[in-house]
TORGU-51672 format. One record per atom (N, C-alpha, C): residue number from 1; y, z, x. Coordinates in nm, 2 decimals, decimal comma, padded with zeros to 4 digits. Layout:
n NUM&py Y&pz Z&px X
...
This chain:
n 1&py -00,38&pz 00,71&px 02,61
n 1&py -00,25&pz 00,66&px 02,65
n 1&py -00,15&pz 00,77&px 02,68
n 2&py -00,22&pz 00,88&px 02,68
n 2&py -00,12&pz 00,99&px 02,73
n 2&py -00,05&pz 00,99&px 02,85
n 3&py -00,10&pz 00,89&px 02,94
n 3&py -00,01&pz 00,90&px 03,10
n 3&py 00,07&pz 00,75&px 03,06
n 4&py 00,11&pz 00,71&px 02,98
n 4&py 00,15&pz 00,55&px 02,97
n 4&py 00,31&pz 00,61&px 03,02
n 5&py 00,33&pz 00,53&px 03,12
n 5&py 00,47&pz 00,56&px 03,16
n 5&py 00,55&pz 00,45&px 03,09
n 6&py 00,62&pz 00,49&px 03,02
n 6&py 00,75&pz 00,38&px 02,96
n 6&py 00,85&pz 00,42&px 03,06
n 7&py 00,94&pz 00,47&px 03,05
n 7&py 01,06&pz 00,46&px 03,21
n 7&py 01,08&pz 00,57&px 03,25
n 8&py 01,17&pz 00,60&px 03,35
n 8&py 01,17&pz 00,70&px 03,43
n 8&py 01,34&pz 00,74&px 03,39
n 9&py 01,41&pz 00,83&px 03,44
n 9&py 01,54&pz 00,88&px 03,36
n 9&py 01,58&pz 00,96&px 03,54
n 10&py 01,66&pz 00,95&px 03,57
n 10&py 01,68&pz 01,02&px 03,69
n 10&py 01,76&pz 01,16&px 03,64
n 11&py 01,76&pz 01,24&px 03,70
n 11&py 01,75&pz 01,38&px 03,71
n 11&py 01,84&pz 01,48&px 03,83
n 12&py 01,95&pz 01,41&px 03,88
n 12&py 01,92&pz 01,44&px 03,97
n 12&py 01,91&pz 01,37&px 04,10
n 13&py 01,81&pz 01,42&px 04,21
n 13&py 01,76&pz 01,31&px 04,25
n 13&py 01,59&pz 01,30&px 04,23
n 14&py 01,55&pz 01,35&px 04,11
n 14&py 01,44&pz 01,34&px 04,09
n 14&py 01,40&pz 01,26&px 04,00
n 15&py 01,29&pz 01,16&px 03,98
n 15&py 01,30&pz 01,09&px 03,87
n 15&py 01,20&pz 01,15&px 03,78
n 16&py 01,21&pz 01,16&px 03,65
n 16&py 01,15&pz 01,20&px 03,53
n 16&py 01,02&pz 01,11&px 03,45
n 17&py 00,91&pz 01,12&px 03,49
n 17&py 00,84&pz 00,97&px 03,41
n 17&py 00,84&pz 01,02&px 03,26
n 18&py 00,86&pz 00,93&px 03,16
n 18&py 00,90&pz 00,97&px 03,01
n 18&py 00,74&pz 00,92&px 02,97
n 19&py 00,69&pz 00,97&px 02,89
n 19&py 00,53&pz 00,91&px 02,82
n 19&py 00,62&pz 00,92&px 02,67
n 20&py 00,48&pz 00,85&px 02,62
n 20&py 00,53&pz 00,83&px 02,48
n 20&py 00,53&pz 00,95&px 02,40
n 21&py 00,43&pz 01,07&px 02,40
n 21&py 00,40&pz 01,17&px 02,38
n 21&py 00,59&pz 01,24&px 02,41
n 22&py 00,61&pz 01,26&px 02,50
n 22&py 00,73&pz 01,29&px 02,49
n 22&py 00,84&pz 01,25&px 02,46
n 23&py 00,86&pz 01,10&px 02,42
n 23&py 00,96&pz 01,07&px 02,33
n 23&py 00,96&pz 01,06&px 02,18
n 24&py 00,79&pz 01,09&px 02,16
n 24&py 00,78&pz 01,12&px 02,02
n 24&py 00,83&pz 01,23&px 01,97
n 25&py 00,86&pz 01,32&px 02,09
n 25&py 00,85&pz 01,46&px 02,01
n 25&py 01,01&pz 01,48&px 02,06
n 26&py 01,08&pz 01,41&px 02,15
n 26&py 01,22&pz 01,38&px 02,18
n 26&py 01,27&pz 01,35&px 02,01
n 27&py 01,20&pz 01,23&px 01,96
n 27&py 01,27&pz 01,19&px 01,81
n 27&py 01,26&pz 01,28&px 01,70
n 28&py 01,15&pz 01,31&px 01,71
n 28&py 01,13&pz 01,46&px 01,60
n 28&py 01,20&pz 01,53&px 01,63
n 29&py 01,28&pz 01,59&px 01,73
n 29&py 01,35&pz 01,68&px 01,74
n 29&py 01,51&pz 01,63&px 01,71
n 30&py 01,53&pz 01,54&px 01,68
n 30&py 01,63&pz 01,45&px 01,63
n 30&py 01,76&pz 01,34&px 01,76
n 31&py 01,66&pz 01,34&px 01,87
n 31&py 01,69&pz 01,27&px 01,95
n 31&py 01,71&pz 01,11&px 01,91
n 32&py 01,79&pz 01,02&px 01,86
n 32&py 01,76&pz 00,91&px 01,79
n 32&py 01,72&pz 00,80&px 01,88
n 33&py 01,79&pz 00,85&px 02,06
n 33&py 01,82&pz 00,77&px 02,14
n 33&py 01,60&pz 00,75&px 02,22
n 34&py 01,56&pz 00,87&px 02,17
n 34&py 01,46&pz 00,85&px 02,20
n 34&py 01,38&pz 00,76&px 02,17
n 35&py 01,36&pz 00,72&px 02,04
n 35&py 01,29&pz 00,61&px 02,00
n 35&py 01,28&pz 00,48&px 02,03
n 36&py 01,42&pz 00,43&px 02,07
n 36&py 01,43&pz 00,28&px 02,12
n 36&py 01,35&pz 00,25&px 02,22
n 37&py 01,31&pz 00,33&px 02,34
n 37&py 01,24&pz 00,31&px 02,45
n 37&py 01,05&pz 00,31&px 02,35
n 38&py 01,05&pz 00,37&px 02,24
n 38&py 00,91&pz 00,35&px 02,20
n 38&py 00,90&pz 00,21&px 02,10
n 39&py 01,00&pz 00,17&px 02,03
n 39&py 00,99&pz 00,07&px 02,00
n 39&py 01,00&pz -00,05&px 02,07
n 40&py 01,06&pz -00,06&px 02,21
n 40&py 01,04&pz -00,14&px 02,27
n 40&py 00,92&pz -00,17&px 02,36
n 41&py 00,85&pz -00,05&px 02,37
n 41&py 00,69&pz -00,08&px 02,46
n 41&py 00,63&pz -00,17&px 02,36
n 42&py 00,62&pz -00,10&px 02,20
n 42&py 00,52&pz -00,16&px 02,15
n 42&py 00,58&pz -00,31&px 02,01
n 43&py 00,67&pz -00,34&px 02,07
n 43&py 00,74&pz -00,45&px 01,97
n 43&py 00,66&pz -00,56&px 02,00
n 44&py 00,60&pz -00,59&px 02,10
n 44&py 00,54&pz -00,73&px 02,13
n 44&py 00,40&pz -00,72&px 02,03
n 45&py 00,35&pz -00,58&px 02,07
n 45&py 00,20&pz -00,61&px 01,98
n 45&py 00,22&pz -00,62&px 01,83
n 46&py 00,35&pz -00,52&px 01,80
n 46&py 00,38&pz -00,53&px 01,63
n 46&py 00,36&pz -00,64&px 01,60
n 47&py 00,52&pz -00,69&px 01,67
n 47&py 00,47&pz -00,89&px 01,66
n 47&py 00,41&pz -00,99&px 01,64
n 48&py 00,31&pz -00,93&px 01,75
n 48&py 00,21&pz -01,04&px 01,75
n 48&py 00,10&pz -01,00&px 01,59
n 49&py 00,10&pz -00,90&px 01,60
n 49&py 00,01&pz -00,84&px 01,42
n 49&py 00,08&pz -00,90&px 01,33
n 50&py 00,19&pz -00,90&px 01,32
n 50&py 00,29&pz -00,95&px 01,24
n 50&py 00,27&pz -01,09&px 01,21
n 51&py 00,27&pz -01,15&px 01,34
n 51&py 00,27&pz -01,31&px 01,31
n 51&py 00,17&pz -01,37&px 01,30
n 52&py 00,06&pz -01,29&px 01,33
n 52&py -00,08&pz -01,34&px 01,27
n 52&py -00,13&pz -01,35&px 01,13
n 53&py -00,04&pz -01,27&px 01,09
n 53&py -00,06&pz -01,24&px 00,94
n 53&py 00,02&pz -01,36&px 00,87
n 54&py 00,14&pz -01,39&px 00,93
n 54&py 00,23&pz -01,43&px 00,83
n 54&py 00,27&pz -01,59&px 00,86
n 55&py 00,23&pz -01,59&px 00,95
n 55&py 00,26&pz -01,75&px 01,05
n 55&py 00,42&pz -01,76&px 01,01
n 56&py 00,48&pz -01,72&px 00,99
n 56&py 00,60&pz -01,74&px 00,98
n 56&py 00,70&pz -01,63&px 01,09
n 57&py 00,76&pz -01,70&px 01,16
n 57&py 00,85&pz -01,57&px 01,24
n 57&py 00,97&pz -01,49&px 01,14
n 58&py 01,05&pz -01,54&px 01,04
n 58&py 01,10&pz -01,46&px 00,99
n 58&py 01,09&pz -01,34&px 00,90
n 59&py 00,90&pz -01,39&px 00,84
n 59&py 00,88&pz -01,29&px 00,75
n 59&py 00,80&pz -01,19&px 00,86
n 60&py 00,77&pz -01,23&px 01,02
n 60&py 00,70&pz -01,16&px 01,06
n 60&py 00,80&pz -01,03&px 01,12
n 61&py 00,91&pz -01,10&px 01,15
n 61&py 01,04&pz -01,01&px 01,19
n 61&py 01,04&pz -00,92&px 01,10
n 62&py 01,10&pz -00,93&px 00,97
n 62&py 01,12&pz -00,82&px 00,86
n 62&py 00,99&pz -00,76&px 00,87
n 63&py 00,90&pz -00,78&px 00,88
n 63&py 00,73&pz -00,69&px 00,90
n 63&py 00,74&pz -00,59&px 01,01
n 64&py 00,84&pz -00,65&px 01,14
n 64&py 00,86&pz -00,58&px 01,22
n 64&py 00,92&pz -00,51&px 01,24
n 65&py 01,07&pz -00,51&px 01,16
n 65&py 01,13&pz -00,37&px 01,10
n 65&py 01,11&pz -00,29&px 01,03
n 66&py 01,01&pz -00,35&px 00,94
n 66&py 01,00&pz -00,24&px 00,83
n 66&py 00,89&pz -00,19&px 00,88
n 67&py 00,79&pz -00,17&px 00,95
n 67&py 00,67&pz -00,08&px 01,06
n 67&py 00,76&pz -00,01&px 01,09
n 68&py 00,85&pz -00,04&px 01,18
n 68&py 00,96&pz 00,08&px 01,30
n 68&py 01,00&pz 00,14&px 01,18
n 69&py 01,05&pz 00,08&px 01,11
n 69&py 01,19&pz 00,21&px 00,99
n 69&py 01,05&pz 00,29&px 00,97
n 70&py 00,93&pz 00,25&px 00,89
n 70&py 00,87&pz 00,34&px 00,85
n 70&py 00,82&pz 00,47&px 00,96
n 71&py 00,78&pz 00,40&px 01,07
n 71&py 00,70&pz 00,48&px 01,19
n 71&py 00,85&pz 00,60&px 01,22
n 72&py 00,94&pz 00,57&px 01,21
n 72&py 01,07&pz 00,64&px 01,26
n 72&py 01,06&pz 00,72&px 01,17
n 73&py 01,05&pz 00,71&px 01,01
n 73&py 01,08&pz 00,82&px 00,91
n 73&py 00,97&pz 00,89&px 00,87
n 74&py 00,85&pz 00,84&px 00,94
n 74&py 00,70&pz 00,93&px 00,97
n 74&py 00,68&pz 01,00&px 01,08
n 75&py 00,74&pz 01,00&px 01,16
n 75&py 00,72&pz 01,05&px 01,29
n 75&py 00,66&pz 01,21&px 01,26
n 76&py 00,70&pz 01,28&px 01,14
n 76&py 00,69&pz 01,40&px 01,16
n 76&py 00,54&pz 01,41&px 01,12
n 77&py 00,49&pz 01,30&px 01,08
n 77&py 00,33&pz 01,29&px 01,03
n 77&py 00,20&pz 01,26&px 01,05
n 78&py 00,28&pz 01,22&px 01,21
n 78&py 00,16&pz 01,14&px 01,38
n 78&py 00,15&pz 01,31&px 01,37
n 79&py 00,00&pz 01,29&px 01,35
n 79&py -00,08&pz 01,45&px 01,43
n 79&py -00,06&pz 01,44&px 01,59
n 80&py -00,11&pz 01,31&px 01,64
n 80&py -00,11&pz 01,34&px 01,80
n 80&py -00,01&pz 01,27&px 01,84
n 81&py 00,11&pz 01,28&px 01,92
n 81&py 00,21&pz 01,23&px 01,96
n 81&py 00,18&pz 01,11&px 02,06
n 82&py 00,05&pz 01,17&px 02,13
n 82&py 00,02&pz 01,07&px 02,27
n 82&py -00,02&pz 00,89&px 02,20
n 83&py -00,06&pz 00,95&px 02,05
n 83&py -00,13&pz 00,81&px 01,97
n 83&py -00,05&pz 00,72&px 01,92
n 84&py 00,11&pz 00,74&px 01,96
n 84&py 00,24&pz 00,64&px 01,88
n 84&py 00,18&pz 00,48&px 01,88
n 85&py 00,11&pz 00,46&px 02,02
n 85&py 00,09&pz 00,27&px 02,01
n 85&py 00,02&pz 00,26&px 01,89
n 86&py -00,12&pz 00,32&px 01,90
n 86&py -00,26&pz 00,29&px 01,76
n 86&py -00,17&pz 00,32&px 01,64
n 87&py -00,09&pz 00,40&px 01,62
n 87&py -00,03&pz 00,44&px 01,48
n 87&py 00,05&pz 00,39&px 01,44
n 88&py 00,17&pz 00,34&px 01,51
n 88&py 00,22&pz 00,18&px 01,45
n 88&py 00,19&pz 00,09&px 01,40
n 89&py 00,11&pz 00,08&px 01,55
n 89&py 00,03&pz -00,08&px 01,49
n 89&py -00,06&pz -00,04&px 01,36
n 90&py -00,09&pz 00,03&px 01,33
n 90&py -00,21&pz 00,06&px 01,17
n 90&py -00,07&pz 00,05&px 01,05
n 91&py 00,08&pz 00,09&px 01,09
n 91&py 00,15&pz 00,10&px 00,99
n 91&py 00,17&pz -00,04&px 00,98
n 92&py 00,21&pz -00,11&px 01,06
n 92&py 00,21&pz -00,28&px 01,11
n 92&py 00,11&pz -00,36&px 01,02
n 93&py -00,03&pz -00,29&px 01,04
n 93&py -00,13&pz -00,38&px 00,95
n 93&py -00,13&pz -00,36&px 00,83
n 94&py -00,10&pz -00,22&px 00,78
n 94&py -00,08&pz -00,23&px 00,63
n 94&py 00,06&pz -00,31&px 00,56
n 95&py 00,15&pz -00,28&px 00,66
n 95&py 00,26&pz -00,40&px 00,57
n 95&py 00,24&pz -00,49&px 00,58
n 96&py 00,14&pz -00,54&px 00,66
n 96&py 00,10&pz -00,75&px 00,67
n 96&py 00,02&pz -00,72&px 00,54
n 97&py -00,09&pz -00,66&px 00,54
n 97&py -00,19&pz -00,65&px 00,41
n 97&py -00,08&pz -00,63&px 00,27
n 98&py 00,03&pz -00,53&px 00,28
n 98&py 00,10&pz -00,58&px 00,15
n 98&py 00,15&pz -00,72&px 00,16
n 99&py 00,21&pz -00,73&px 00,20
n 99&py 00,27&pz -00,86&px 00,23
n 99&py 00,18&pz -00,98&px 00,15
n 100&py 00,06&pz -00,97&px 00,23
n 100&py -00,02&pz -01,09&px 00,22
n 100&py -00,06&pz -01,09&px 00,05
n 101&py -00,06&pz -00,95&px 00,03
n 101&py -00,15&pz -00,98&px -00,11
n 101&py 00,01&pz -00,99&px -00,20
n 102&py 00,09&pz -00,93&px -00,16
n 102&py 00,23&pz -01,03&px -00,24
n 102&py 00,24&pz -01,21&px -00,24
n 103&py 00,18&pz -01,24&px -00,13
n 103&py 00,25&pz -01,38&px -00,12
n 103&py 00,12&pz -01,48&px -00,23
n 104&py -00,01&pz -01,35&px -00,21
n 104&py -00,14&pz -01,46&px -00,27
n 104&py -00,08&pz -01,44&px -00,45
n 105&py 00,02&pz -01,38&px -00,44
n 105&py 00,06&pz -01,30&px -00,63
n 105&py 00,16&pz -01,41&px -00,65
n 106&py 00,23&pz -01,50&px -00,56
n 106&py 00,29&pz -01,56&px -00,59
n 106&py 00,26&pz -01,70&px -00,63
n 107&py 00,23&pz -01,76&px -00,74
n 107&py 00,19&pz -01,90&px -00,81
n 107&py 00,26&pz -02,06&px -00,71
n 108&py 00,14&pz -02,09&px -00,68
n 108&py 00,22&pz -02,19&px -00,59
n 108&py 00,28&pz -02,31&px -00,71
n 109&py 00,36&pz -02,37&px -00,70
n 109&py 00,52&pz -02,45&px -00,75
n 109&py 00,43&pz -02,56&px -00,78
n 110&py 00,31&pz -02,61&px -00,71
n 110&py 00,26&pz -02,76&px -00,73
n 110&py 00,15&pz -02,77&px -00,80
n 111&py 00,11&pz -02,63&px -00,82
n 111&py 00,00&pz -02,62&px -00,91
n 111&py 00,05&pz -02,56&px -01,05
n 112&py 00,20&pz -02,51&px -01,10
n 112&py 00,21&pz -02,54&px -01,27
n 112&py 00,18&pz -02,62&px -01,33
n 113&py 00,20&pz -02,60&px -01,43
n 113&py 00,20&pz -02,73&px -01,52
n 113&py 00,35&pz -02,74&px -01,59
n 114&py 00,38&pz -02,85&px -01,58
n 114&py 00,52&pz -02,90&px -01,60
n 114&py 00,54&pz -02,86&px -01,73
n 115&py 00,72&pz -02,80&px -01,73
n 115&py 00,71&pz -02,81&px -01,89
n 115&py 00,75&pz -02,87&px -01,98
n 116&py 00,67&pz -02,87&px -02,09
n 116&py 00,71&pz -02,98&px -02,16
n 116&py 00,89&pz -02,95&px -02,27
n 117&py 00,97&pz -03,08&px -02,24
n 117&py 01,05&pz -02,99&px -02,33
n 117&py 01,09&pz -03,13&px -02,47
n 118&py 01,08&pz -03,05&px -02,57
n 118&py 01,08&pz -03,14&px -02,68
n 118&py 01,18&pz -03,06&px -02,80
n 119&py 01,20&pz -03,14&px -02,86
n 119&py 01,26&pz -03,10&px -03,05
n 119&py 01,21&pz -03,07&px -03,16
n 120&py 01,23&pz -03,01&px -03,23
n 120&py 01,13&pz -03,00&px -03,34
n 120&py 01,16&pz -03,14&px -03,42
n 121&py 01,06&pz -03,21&px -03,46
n 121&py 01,04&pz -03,31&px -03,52
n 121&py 00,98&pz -03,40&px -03,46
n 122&py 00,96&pz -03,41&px -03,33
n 122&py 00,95&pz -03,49&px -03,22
n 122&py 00,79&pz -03,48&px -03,22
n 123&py 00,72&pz -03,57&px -03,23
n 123&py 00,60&pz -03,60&px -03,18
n 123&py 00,51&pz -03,53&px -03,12
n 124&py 00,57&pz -03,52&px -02,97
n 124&py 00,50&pz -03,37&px -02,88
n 124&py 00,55&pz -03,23&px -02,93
n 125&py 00,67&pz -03,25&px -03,04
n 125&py 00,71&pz -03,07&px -03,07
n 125&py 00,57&pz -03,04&px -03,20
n 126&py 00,50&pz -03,12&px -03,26
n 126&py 00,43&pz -03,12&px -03,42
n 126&py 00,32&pz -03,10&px -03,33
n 127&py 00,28&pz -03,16&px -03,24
n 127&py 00,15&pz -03,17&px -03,18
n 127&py 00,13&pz -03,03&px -03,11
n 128&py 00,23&pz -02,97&px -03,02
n 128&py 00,24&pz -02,86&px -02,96
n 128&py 00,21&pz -02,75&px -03,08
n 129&py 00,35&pz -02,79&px -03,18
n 129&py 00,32&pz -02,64&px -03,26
n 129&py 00,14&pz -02,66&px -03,36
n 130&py 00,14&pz -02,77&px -03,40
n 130&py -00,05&pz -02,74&px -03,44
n 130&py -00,14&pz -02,70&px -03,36
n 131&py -00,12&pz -02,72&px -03,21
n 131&py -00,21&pz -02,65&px -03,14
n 131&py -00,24&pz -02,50&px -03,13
n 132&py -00,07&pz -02,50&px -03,08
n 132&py -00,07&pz -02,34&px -03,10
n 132&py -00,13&pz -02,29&px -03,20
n 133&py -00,10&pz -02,33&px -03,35
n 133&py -00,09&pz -02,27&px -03,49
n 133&py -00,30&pz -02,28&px -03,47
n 134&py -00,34&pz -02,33&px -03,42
n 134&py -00,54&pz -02,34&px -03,41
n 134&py -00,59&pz -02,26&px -03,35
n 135&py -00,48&pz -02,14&px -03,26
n 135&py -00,55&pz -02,12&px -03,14
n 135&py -00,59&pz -01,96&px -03,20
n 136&py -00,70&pz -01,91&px -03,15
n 136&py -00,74&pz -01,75&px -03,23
n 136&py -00,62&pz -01,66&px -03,20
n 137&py -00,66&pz -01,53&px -03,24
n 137&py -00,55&pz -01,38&px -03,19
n 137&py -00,55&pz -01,37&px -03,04
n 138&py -00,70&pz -01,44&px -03,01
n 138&py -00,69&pz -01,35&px -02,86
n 138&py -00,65&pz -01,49&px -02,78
n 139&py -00,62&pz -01,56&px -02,77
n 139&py -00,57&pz -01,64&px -02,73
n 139&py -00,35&pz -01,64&px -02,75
């Protein structure tokens, strides 16, 4: 992907073709304005990684910022500049892979078990507390 033309910048009357390779190394050098042009080539594929993961567009959005924030405050850590598309998107799949195994951590609401709420004296509070009071250490 080293010849991928993202846009051209006039110069002059010459036009400039920008690769990604050179606006990576535009943003490393603290160019900020450089990066937008790279996040915009590859925002659709994030995206689409994103929303395959999460079927949801809002959690896939925040998936899709927090790739860029990270890719932006890694930049200094892409060995090959020309590779910004593949290296995204890998930072892209590991925050769906967190994500995902966050959401399987989360107990779904219709499978608790309801709680019981009682008084002590009360029928179900004698019954509860003898259960408990049967049950071993390791329990």
């Amino acid at each position: 992907m080293t010849g991928l033309r993202i846009s051209s910048r006039p110069l002059g009357e010459v036009q400039v073709p920008t690769t990604c390779a050179h606006l990576v190394l535009r943003a490393r050098e603290g160019d900020r304005d450089a990066f937008t042009p790279l996040m915009q080539s590859f925002e659709g594929d994030v995206r689409a990684i994103c929303r395959r993961f999460t079927r949801d567009d809002d959690d896939a959005e925040d998936l899709v910022l927090e790739s860029f924030v990270e890719a932006y405050l890694k930049l200094d850590q892409l060995r090959a500049p020309e590779s910004f598309g593949p290296w995204v998107k890998s930072i892209a799949r590991n925050h769906c892979r967190s994500w995902y195994r966050s959401q399987r951590a989360i107990p779904d609401p219709d499978l608790l078990v309801p709680t019981l709420h009682c008084d002590e004296g009360d029928e179900g509070y004698d019954r509860v507390a003898h259960g408990v009071a049967r049950l071993s250490q390791d329990h």
